[in-house]
C-alpha positions as CSV (number, residue, x, y, z in Angstrom):
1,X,0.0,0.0,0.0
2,X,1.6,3.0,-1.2
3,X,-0.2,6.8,-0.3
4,X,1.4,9.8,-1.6
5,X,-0.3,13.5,-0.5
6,X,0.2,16.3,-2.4
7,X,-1.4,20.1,-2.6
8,X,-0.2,21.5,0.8
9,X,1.0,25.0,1.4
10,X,0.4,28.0,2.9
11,X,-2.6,30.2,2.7
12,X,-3.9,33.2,4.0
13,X,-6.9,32.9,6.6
14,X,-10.0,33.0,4.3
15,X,-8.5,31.2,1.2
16,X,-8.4,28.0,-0.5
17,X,-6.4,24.6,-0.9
18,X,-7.0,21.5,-2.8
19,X,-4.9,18.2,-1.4
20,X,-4.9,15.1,-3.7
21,X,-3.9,11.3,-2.2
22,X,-2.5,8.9,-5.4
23,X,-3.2,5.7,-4.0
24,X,-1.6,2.4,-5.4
25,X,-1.0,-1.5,-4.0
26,X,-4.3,-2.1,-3.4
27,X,-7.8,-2.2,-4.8
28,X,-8.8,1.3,-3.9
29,X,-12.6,1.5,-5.5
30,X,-12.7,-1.5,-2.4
31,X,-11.8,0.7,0.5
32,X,-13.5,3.6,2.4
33,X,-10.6,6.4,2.1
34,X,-10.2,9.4,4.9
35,X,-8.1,12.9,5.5
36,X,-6.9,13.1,8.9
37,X,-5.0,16.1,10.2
38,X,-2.4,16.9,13.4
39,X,-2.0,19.6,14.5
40,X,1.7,20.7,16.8
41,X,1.5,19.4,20.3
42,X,-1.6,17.3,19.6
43,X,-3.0,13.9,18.0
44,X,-4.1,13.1,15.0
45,X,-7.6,13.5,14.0
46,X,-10.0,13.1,11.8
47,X,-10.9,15.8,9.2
48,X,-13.5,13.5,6.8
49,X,-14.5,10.3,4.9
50,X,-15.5,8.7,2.3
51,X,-17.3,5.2,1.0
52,X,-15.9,3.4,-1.1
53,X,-18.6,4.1,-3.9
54,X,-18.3,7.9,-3.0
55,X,-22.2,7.7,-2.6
56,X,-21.2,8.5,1.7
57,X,-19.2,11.2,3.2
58,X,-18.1,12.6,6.6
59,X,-16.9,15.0,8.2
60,X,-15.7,16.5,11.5
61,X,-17.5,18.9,12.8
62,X,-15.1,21.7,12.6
63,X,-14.6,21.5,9.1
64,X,-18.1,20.6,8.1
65,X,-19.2,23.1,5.5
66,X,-16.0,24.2,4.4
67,X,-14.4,20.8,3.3
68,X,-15.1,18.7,0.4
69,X,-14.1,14.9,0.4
70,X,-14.1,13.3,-3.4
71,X,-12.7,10.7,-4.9
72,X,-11.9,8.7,-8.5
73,X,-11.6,5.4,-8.7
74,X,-10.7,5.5,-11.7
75,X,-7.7,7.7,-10.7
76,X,-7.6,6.2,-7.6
77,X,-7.1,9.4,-5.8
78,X,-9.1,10.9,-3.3
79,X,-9.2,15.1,-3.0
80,X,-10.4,17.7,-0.3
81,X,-11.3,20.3,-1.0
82,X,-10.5,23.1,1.9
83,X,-12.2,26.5,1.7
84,X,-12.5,29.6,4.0
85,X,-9.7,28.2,5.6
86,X,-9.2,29.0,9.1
87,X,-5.6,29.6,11.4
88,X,-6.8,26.4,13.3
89,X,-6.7,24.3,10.2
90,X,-3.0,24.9,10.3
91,X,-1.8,20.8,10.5
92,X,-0.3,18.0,8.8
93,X,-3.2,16.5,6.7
94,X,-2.4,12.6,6.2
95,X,-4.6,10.1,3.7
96,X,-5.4,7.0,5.5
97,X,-7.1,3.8,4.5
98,X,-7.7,0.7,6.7
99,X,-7.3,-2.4,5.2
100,X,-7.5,-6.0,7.3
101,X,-7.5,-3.6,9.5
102,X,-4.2,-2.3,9.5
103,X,-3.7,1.3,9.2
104,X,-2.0,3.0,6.0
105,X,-0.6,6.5,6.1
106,X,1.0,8.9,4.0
107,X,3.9,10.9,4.1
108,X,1.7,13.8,5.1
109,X,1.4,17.4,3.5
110,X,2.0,20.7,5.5
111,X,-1.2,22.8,5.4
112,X,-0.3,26.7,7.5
113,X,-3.2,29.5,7.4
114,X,-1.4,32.6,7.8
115,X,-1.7,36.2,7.5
């Protein structure tokens, strides 16, 4: 299982970011994906879901109605979508996909909201 994030940066409060997860070693159109995030100092949390299908998403609370969770099985990639981006959003956002359940991570990508 190989996940790969990319689309990180920084951002001024207010604007937008689009990550992207390239998935590959596995049979992703099988597999609910998810975008977790850690902030400095604390654990690592998580920021939303999605089914398999794409037909089910979730997300926390504190990004719900700013974040977008898609994905292409085609592609195999999964994106979010972040807008109106807020200071506290400032993390490392991982991809993450259980499989017989065993936990797959990515590198991570560095998202800071800065003025």
């Amino acid at each position: 299982v190989h996940l790969v994030e990319s689309g990180g940066g920084l951002v001024q409060p207010g604007g937008s970011l689009r990550l992207s997860c390239a998935a590959s070693g596995f049979t992703f159109s099988d597999y609910v994906m998810s975008w977790y995030r850690q902030a400095p100092g604390k654990g690592r949390d998580l920021v939303a879901g999605i089914s398999n299908t794409g037909g089910v998403t979730n997300y926390a609370g504190a990004v719900k109605g700013r974040f977008t969770i898609s994905r292409d099985n085609g592609k195999n990639t999964v994106t979010l979508q972040m807008n109106n981006l807020k200071p506290e959003d400032t993390a490392v956002y991982y991809c993450n996909v259980r499989r017989f359940s065993i936990e797959y991570w990515g590198q991570g990508t560095q998202v800071t909201v800065s003025s």
